[in-house]
Phi, psi and omega in degrees: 000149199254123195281147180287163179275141188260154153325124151301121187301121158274120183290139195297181200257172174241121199280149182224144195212107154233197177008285217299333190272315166334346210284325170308313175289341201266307207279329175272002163282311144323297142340311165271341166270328149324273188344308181268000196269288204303344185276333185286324188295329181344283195298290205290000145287337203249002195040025161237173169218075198256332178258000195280316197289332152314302178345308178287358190290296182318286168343310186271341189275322179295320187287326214272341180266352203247324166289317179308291192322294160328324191277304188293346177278283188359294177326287178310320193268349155271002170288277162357275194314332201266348176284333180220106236274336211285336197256150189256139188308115195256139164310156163289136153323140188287351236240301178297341184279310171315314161298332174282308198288307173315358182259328171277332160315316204273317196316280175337286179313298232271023262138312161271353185253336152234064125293297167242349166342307207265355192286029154262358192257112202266344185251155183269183185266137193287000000 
């Protein structure tokens, strides 16, 4: 029996997006990390630790709009691709992968710190 003849596997392409469309993901990524920084020089001038472990409230809130935004670019580019059979399903961009994995970070640090923010302050507020 005559084996069918197959297609050639092509490997999928990599989709490129750059900096520049990014620059909103750029800026809220900025926003959670600012969020924890300023809070922290706060606390330790201030001898308390009343905004750093709020902070992360911020942080998870900033990761959690920054992941919608990644799902909804996702979303669009495999709707598209499956509307038009001719284009072929492109890999994530390296530039949006960087960003996602910096969005799963900050969830995580934005998650342990309000959690524990504050058992990093051993002193209370005068």
């Amino acid at each position: 029996m005559a084996e069918p003849s197959r297609a050639p596997v092509i490997p999928p392409q990599r989709a490129y997006v750059s900096w520049g469309d990014l620059i909103p993901d750029v800026i809220l990524l900025g926003v959670g990390i600012e969020a924890l920084v300023l809070s922290l020089i706060l606390d330790v001038s201030f001898h308390c630790h009343d905004q750093f472990s709020r902070s992360g409230a911020v942080t998870v809130l900033t990761s959690g709009i920054l992941g919608y935004r990644s799902l909804t670019k996702h979303y669009a580019k495999f709707f598209h691709a499956s509307q038009t059979p001719e284009r072929p399903i492109l890999l994530t961009s390296l530039n949006q992968s960087i960003i996602d994995y910096c969005t799963l970070a900050l969830s995580i640090v934005g998650t342990m710190v309000w959690a524990y923010g504050d058992k990093l302050f051993g002193v209370t507020c005068r």
